[in-house]
PyMOL CGO cylinders between C-alpha atoms (Angstrom):
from pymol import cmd
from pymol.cgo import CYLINDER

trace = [
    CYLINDER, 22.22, -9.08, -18.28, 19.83, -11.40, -19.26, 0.3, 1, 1, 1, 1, 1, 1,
    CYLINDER, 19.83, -11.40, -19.26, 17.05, -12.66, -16.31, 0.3, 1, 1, 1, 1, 1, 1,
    CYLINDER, 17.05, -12.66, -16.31, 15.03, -15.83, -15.95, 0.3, 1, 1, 1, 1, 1, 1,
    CYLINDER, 15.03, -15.83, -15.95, 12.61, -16.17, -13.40, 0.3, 1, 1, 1, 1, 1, 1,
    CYLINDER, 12.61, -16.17, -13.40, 11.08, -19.68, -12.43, 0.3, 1, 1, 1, 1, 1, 1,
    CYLINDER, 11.08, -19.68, -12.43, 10.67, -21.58, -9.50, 0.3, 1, 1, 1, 1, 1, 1,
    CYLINDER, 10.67, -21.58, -9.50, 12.95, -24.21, -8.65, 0.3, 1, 1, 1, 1, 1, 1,
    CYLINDER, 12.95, -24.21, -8.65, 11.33, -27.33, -9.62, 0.3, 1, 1, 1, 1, 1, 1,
    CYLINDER, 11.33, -27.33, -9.62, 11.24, -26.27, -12.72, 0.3, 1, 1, 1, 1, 1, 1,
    CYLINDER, 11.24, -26.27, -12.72, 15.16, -25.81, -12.86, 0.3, 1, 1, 1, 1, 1, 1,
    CYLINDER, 15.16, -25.81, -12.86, 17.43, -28.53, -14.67, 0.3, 1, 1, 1, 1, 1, 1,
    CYLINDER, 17.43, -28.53, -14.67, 19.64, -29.82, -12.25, 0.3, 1, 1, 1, 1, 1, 1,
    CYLINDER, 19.64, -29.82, -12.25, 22.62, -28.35, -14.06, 0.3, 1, 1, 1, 1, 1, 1,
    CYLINDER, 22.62, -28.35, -14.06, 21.30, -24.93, -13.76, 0.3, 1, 1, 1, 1, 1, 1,
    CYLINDER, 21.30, -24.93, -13.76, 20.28, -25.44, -9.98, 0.3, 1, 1, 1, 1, 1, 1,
    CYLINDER, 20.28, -25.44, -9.98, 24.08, -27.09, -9.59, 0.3, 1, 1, 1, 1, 1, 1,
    CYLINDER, 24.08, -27.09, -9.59, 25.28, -23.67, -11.54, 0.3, 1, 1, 1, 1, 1, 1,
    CYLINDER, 25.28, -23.67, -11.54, 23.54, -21.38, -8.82, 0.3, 1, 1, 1, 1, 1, 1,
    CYLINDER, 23.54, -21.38, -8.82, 24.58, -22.76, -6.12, 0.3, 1, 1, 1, 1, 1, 1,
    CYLINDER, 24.58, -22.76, -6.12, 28.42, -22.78, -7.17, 0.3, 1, 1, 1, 1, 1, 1,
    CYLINDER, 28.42, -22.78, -7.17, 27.89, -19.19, -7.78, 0.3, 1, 1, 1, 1, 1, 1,
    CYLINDER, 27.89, -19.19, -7.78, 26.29, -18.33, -4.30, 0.3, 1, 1, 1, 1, 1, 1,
    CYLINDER, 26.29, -18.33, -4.30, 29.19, -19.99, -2.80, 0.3, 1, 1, 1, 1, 1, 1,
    CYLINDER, 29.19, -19.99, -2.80, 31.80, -18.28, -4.41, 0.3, 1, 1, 1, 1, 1, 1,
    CYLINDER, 31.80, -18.28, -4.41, 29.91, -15.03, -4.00, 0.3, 1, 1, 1, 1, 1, 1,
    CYLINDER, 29.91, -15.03, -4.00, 28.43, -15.55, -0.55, 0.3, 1, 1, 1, 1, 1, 1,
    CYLINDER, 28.43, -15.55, -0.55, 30.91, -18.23, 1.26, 0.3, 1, 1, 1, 1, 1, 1,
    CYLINDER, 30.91, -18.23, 1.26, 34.27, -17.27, -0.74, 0.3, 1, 1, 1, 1, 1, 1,
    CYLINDER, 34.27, -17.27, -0.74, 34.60, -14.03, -1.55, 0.3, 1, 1, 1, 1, 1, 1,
    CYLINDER, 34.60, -14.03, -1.55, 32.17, -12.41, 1.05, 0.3, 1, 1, 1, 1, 1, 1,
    CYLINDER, 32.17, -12.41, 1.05, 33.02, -15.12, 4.24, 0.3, 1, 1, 1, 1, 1, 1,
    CYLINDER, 33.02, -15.12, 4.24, 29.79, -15.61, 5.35, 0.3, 1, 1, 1, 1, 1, 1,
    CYLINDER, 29.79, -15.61, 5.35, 29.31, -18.54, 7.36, 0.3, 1, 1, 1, 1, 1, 1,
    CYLINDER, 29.31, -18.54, 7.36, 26.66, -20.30, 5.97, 0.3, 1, 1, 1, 1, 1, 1,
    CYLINDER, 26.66, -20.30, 5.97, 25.66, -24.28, 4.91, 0.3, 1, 1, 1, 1, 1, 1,
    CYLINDER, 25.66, -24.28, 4.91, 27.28, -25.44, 2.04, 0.3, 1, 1, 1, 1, 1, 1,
    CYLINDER, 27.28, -25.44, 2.04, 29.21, -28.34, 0.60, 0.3, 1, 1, 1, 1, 1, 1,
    CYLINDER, 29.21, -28.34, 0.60, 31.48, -29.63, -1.69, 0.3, 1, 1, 1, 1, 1, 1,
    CYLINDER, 31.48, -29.63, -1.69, 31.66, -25.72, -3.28, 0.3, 1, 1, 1, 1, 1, 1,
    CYLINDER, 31.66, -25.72, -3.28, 27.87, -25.24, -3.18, 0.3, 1, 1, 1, 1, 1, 1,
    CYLINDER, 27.87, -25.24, -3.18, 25.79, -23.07, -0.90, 0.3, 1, 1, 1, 1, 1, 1,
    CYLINDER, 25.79, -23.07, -0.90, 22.19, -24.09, -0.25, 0.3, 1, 1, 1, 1, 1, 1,
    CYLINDER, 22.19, -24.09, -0.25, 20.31, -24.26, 3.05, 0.3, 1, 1, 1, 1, 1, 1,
    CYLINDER, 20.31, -24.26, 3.05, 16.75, -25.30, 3.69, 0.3, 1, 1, 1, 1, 1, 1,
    CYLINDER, 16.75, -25.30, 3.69, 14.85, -22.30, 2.36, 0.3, 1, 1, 1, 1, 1, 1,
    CYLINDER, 14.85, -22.30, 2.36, 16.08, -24.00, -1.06, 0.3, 1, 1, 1, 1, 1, 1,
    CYLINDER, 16.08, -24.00, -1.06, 13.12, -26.35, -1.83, 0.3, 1, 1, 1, 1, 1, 1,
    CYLINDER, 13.12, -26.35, -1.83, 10.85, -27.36, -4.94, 0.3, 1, 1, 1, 1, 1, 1,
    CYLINDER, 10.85, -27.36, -4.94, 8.46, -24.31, -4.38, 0.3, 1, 1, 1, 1, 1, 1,
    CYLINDER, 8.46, -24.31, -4.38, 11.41, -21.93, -4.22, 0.3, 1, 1, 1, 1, 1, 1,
    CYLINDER, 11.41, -21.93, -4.22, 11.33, -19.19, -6.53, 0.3, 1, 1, 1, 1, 1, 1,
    CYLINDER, 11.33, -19.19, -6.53, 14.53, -17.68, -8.45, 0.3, 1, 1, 1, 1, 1, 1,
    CYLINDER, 14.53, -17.68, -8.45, 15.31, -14.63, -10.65, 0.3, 1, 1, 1, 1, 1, 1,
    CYLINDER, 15.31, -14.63, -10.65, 18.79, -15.48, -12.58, 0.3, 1, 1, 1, 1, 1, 1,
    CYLINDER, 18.79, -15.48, -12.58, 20.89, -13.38, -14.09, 0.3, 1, 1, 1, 1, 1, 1,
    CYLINDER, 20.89, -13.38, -14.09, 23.44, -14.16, -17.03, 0.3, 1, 1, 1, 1, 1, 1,
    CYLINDER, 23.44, -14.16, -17.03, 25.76, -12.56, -19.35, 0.3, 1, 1, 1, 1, 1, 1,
    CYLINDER, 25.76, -12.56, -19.35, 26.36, -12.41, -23.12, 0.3, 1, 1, 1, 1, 1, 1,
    CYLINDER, 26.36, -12.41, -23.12, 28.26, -16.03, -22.62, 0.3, 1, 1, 1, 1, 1, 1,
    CYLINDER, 28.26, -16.03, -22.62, 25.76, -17.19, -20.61, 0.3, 1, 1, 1, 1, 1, 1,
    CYLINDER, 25.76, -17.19, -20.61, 27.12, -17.52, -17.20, 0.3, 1, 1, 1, 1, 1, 1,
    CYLINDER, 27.12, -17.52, -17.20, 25.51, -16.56, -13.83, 0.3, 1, 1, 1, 1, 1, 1,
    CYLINDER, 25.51, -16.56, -13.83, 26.26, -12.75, -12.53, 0.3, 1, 1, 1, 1, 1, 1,
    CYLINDER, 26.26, -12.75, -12.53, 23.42, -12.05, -10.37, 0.3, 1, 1, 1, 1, 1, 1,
    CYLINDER, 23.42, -12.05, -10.37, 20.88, -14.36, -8.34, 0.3, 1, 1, 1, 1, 1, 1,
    CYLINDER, 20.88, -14.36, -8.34, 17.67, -13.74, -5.76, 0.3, 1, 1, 1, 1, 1, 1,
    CYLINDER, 17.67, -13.74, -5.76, 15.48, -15.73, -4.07, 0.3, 1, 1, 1, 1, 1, 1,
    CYLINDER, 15.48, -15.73, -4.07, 12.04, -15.72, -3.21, 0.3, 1, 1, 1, 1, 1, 1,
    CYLINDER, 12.04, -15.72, -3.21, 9.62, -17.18, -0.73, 0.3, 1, 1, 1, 1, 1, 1,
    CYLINDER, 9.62, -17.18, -0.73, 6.46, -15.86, 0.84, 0.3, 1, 1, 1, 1, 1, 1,
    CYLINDER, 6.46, -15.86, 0.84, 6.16, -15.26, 4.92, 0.3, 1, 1, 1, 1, 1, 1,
    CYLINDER, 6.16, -15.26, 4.92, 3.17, -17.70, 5.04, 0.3, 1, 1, 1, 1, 1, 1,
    CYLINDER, 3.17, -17.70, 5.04, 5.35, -20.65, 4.99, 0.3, 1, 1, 1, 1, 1, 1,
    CYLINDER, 5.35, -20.65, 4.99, 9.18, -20.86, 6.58, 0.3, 1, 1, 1, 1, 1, 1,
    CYLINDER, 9.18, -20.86, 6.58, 11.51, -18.50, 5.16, 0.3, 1, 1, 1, 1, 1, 1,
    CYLINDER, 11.51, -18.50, 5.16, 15.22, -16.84, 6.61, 0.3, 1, 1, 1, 1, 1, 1,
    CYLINDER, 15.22, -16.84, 6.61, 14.02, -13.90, 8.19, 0.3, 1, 1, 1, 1, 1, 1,
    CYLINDER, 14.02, -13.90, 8.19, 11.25, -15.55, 10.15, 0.3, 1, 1, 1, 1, 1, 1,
    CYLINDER, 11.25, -15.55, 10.15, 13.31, -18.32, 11.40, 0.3, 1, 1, 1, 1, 1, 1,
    CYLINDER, 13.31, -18.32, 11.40, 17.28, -17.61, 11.89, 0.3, 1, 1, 1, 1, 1, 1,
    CYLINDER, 17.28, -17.61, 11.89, 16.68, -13.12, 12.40, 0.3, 1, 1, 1, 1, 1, 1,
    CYLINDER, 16.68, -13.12, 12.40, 13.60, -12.44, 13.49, 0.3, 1, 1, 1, 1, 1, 1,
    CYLINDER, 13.60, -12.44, 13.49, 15.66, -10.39, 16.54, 0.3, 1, 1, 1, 1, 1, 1,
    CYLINDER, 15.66, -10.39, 16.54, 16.10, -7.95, 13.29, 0.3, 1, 1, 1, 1, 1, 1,
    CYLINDER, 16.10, -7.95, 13.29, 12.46, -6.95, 13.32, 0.3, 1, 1, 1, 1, 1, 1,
    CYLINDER, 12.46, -6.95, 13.32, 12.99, -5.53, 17.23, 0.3, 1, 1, 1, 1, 1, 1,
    CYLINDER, 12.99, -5.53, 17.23, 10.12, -7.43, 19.11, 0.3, 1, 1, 1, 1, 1, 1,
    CYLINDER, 10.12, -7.43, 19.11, 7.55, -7.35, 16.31, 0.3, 1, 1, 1, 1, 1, 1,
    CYLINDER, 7.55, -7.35, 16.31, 6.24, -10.58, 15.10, 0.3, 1, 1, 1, 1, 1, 1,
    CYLINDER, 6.24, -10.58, 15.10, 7.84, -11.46, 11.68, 0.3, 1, 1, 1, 1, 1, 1,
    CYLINDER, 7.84, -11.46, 11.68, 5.01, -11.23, 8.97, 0.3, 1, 1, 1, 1, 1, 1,
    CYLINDER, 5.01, -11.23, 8.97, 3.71, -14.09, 8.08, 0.3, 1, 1, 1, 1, 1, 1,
    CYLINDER, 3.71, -14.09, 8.08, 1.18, -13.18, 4.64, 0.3, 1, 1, 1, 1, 1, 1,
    CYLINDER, 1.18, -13.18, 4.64, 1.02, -15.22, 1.55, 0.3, 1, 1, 1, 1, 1, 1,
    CYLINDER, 1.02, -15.22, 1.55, 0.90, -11.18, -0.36, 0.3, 1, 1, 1, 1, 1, 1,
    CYLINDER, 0.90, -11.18, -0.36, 4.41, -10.71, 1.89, 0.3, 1, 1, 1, 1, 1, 1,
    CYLINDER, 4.41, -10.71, 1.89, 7.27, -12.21, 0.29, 0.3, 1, 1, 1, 1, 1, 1,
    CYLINDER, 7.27, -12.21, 0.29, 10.79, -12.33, 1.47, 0.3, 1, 1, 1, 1, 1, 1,
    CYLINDER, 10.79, -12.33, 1.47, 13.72, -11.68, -0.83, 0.3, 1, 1, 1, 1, 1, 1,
    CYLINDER, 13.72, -11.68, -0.83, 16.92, -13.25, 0.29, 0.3, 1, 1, 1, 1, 1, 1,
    CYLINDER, 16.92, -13.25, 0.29, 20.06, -14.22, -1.63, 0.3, 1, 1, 1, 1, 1, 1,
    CYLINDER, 20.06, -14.22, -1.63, 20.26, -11.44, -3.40, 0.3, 1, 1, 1, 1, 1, 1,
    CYLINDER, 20.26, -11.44, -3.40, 23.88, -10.87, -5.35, 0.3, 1, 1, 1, 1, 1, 1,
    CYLINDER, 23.88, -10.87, -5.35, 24.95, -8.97, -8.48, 0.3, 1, 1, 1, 1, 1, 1,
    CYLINDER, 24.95, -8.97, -8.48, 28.60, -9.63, -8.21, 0.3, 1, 1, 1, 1, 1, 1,
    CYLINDER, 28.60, -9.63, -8.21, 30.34, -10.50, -11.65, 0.3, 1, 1, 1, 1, 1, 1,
    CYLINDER, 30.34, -10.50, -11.65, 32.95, -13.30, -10.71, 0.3, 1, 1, 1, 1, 1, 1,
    CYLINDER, 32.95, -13.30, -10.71, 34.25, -13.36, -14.31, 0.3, 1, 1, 1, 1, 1, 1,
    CYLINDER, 34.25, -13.36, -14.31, 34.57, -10.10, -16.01, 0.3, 1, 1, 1, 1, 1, 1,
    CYLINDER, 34.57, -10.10, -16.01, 33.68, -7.65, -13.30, 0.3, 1, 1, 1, 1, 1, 1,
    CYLINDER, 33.68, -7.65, -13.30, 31.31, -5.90, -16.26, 0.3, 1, 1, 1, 1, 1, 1,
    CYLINDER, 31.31, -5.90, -16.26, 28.30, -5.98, -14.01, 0.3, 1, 1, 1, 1, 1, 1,
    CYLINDER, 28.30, -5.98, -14.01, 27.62, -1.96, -13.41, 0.3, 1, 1, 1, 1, 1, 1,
    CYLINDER, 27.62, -1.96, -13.41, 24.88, -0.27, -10.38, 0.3, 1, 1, 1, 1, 1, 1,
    CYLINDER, 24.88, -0.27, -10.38, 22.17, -0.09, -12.99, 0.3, 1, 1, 1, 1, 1, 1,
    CYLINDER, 22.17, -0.09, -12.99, 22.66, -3.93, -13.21, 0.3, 1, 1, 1, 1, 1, 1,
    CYLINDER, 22.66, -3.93, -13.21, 22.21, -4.22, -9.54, 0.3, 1, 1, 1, 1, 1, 1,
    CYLINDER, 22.21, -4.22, -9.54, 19.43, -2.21, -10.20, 0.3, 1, 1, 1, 1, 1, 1,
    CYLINDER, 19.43, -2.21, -10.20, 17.96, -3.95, -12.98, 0.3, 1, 1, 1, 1, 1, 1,
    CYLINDER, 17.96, -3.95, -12.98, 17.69, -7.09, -11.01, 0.3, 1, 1, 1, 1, 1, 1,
    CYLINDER, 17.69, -7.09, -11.01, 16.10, -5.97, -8.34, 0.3, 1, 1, 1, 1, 1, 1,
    CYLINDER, 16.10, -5.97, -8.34, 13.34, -4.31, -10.18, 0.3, 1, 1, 1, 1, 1, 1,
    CYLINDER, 13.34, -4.31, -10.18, 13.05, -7.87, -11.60, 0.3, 1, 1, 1, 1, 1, 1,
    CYLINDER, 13.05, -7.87, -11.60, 12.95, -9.23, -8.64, 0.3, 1, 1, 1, 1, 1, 1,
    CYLINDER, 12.95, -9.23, -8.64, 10.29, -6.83, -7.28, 0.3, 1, 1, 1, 1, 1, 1,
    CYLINDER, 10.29, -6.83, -7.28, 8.13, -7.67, -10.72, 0.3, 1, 1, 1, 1, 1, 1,
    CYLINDER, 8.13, -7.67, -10.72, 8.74, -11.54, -10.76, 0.3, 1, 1, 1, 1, 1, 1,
    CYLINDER, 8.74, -11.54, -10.76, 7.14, -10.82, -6.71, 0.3, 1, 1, 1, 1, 1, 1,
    CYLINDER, 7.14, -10.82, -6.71, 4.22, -8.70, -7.63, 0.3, 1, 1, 1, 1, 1, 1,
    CYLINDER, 4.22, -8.70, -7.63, 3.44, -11.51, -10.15, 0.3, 1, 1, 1, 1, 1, 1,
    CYLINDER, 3.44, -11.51, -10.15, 3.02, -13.86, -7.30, 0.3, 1, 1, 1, 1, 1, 1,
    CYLINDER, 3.02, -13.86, -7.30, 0.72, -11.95, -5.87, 0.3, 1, 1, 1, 1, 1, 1,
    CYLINDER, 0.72, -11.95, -5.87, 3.06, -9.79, -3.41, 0.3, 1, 1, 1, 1, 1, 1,
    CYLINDER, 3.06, -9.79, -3.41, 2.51, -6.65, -2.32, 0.3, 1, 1, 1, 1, 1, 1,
    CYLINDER, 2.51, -6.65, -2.32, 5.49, -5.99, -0.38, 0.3, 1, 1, 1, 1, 1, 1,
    CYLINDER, 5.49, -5.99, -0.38, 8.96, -7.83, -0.13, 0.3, 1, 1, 1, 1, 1, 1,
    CYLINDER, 8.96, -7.83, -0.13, 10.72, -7.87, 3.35, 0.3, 1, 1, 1, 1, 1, 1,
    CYLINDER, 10.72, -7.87, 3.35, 14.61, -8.55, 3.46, 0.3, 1, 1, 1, 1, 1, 1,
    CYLINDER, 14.61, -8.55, 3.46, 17.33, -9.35, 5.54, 0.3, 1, 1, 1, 1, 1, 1,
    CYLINDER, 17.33, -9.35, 5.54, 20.36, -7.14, 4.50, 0.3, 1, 1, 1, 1, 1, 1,
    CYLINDER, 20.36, -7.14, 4.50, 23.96, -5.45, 5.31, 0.3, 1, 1, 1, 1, 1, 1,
    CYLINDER, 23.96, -5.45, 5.31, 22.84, -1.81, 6.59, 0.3, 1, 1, 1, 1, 1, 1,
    CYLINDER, 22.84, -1.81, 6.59, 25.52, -0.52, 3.71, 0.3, 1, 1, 1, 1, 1, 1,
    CYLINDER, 25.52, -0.52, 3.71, 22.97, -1.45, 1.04, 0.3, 1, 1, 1, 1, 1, 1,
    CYLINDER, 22.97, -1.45, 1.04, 19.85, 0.96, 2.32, 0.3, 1, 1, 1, 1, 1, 1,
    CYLINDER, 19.85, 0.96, 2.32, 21.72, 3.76, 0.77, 0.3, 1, 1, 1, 1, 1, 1,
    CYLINDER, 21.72, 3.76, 0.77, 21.87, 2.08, -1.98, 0.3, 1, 1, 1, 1, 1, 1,
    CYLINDER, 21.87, 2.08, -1.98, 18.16, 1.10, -2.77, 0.3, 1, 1, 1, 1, 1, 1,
    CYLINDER, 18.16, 1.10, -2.77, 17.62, 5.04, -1.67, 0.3, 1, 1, 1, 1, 1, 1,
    CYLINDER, 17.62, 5.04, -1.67, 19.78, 5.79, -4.77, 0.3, 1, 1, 1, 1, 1, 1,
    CYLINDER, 19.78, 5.79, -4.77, 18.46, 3.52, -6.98, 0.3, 1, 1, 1, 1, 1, 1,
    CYLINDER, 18.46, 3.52, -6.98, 14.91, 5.13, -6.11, 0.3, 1, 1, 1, 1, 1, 1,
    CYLINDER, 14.91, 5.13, -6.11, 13.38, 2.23, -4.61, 0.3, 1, 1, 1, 1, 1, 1,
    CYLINDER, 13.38, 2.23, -4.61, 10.41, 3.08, -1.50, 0.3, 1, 1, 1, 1, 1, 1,
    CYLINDER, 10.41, 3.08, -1.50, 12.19, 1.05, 1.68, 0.3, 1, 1, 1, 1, 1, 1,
    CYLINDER, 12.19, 1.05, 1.68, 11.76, 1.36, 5.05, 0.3, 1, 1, 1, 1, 1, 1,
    CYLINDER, 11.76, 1.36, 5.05, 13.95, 0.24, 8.07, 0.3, 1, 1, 1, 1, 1, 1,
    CYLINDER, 13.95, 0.24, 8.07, 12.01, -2.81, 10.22, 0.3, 1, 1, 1, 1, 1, 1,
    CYLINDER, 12.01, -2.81, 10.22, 13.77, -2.67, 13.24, 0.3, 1, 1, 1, 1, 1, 1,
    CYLINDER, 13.77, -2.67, 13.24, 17.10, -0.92, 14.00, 0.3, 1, 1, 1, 1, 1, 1,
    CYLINDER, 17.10, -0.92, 14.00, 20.65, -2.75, 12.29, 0.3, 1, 1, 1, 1, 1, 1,
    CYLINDER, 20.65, -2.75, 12.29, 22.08, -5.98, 14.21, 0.3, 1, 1, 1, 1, 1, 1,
    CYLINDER, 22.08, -5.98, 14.21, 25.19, -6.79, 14.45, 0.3, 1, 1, 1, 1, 1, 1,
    CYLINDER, 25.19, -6.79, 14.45, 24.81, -10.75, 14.25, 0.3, 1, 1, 1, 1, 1, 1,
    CYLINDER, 24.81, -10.75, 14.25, 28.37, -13.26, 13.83, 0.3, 1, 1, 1, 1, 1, 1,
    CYLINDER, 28.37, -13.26, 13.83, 29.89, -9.79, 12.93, 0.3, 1, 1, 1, 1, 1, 1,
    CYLINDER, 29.89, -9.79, 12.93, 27.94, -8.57, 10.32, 0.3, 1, 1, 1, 1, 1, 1,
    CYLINDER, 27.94, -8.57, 10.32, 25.51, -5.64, 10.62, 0.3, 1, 1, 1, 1, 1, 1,
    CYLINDER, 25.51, -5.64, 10.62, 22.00, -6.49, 9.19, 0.3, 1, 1, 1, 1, 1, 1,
    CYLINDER, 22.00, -6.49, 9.19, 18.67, -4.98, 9.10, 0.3, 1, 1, 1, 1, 1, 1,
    CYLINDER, 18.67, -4.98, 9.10, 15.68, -6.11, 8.60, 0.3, 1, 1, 1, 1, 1, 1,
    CYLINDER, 15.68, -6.11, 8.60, 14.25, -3.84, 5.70, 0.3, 1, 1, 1, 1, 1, 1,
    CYLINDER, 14.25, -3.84, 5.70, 10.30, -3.55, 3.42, 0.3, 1, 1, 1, 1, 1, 1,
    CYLINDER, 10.30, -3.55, 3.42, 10.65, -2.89, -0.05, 0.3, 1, 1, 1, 1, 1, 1,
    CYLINDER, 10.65, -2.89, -0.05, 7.77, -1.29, -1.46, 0.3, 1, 1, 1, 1, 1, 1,
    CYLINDER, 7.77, -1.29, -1.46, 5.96, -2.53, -4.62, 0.3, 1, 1, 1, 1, 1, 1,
    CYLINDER, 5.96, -2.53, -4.62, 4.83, 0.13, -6.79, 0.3, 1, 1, 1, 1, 1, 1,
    CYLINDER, 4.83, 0.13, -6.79, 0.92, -0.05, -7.99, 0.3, 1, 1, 1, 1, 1, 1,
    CYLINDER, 0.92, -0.05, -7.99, 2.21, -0.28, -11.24, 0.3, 1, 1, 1, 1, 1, 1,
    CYLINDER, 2.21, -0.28, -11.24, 4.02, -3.65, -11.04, 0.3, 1, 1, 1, 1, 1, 1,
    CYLINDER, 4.02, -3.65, -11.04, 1.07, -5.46, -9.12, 0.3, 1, 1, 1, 1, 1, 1,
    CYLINDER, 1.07, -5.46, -9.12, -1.63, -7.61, -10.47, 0.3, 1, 1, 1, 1, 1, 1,
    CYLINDER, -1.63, -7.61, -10.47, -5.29, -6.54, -10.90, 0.3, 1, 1, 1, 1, 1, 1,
    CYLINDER, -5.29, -6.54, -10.90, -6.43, -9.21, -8.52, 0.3, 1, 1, 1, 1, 1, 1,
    CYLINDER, -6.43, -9.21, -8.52, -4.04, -7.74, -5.48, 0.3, 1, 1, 1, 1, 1, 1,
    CYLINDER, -4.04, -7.74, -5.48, -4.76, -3.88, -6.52, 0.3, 1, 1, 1, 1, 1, 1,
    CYLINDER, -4.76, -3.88, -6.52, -7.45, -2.09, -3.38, 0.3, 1, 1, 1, 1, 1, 1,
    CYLINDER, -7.45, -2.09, -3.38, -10.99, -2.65, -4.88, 0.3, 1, 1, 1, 1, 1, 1,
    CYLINDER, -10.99, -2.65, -4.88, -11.07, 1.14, -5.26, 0.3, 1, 1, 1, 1, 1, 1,
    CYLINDER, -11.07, 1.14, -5.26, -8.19, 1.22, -8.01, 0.3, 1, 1, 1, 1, 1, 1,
    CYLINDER, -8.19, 1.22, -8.01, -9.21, -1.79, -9.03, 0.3, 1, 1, 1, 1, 1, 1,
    CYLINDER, -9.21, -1.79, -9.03, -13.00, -0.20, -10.24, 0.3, 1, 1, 1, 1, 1, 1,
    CYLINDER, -13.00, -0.20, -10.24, -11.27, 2.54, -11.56, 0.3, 1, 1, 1, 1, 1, 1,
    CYLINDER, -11.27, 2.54, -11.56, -9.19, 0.55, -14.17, 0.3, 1, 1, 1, 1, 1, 1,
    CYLINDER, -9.19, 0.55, -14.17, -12.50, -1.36, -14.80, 0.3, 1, 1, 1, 1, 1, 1,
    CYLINDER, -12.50, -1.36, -14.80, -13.87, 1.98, -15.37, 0.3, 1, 1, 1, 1, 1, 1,
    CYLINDER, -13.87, 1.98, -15.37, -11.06, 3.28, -17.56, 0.3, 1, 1, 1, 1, 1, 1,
    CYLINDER, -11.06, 3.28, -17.56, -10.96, 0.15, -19.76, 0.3, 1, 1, 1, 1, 1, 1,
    CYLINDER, -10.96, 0.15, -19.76, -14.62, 0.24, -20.39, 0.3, 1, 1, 1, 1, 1, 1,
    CYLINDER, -14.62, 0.24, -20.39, -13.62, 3.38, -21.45, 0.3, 1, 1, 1, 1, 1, 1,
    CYLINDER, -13.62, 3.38, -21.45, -10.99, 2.23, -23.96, 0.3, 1, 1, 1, 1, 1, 1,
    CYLINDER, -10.99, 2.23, -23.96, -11.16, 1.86, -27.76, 0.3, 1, 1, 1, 1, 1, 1,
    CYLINDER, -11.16, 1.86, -27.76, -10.47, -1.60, -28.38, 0.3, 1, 1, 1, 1, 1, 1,
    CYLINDER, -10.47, -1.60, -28.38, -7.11, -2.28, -28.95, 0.3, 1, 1, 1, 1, 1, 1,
    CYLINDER, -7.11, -2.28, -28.95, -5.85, 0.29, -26.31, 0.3, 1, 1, 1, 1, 1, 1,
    CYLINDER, -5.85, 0.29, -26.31, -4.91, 0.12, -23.31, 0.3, 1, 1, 1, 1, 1, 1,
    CYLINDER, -4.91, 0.12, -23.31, -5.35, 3.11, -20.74, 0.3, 1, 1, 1, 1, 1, 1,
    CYLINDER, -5.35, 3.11, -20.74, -2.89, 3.29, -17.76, 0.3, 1, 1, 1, 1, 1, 1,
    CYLINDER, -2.89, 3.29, -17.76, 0.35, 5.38, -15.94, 0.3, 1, 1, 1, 1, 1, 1,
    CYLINDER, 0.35, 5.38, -15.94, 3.55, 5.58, -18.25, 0.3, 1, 1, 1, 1, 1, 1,
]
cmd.load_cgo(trace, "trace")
């Protein structure tokens, strides 16, 4: 697998024409779900200029693995078609909460893609997110895939209780960014002064910090 992360204005149009194909095979096609899509493309209005997307490819160079991402202080899918899911709390609505949606590893050509792929792109998800400034990612999801991000080692918690919603159970589920993957400027001022501290610290050319 090989990711690109950018948001979608700065997507040609063929690339933005190759995801959507993908989704709809993956989403509409091969898992039914009824969603908005046309002429063999899904897309629906969460899909906009400031979207952002992490992209996944293989050693030809085709699409096996997409995400999306969009922060809770403008409209995204959980806030405005499930926010049943998050069982009578308000849906957050933070510009350091962002929402990951869209989220596929499915390999409609080979079938190559492994777990540790699925893996792979979600930590690259979680890291393209933390470089927006998040601090936590919430996500609508099929209840089968909290075991899942338990095995892969990931820190999620349940929102509300699962859903069953046009026959699909769903959850509304927080995914955890680790310190680690966050930017100085959205660390707690106390870890914050004590990286300050450390790099004072630091010969030059070093850098001090976890493995």
């Amino acid at each position: 697998m090989k990711f690109l992360s950018a948001k979608s204005d700065a997507l040609c149009n063929t690339l933005k024409s190759e995801l959507e194909r993908y989704r709809y095979k993956v989403f509409v096609e091969t898992l039914g779900w009824d969603l908005p899509s046309r002429d063999g493309r899904e897309t629906d209005q969460f899909d906009h200029d400031d979207t952002y997307y992490v992209i996944a490819r293989d050693e030809e160079g085709r699409i096996n693995g997409c995400a999306r991402l969009l922060p809770t202080d403008r409209q995204y899918l959980l806030g405005e078609v499930f926010p049943q899911l998050m069982a009578g709390q308000e849906p957050p609505r933070h510009h350091d909460i962002w929402e990951l949606s869209r989220f596929t590893s499915m390999d409609l050509h080979d079938n190559r893609n492994t777990l540790e792929d699925t893996f792979r792109l979600l930590r690259k998800a979680i890291a393209t997110a933390a470089t927006l400034g998040a601090r936590r990612i919430i996500s609508v999801s099929p209840v089968g895939i909290e075991r899942l991000l338990r095995q892969g080692g990931f820190s999620t918690e349940r929102a509300g209780p699962p859903m069953r919603v046009n026959g699909h159970l769903l959850y509304a589920c927080w995914i955890d960014i680790p310190v680690r993957e966050r930017p100085i400027s959205a660390l707690p001022a106390r870890l914050w002064r004590m990286l300050n501290v450390r790099t004072a610290a630091t010969p030059q050319g070093q850098i001090a910090g976890a493995a």
